[in-house]
C-alpha positions in Angstrom: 38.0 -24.3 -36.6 39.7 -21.3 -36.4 37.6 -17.9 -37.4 39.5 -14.9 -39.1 39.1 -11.2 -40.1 40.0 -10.8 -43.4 40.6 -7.8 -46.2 40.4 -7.8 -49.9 42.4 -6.1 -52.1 38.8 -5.1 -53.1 38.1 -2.9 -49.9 35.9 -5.9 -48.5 36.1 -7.0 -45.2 34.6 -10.3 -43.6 35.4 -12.9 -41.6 35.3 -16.5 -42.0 35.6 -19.6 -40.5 38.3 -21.8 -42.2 41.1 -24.3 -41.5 45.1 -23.3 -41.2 45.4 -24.9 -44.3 42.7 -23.6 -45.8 44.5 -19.7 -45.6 48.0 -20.8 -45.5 47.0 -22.8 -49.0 45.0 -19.3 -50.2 41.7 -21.5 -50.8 39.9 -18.5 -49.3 37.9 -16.4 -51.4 36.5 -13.4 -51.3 33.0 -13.6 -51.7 33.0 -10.1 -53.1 34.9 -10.3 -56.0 36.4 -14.1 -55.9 39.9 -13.0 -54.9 42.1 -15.0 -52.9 44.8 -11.9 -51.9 43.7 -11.5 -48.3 44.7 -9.8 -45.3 44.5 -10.4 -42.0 42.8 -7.2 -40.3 44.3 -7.6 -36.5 41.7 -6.0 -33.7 42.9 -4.8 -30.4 41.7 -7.1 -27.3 40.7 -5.5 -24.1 42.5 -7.4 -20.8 41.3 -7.2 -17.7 43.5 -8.5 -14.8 42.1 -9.5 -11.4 44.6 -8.4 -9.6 47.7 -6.1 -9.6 50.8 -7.3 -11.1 54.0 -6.6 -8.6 56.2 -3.9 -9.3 59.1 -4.1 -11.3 62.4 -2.7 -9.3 64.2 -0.3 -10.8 67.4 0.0 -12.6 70.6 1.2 -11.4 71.5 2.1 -14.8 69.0 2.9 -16.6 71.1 6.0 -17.8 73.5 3.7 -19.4 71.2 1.1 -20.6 67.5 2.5 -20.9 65.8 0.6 -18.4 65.6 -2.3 -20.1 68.1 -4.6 -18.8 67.4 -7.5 -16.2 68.5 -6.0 -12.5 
């Protein structure tokens, strides 16, 4: 079962462990103040790679088109 961080419009902030259907339904509450108008808070993950990812070549025309096409 899938566990989230969620926020009150209260100012409370807990997590839980509920179903999909369970939040997408709203059949959370808050145990605060009984409230089921939650956010989810989203937390930055750290990623650590094993190993170095190649380079990217560069762009011809990145003047023209910022660097983000595919060459």
């Amino acid at each position: 079962m899938p566990s989230y961080d969620l926020k009150c419009r209260c100012g409370n902030q807990f997590n839980v462990s509920a179903s999909l259907s369970d939040r997408t339904g709203k059949l959370i509450l808050c145990p605060e103040c009984g409230s089921n108008e939650l956010e989810a808070v989203f937390k930055s993950v750290g990623i650590i790679s094993s190993r170095k990812s190649p380079a990217l070549p560069s762009c011809p025309n990145a003047h023209v088109c910022g660097g983000g096409c595919a060459h």
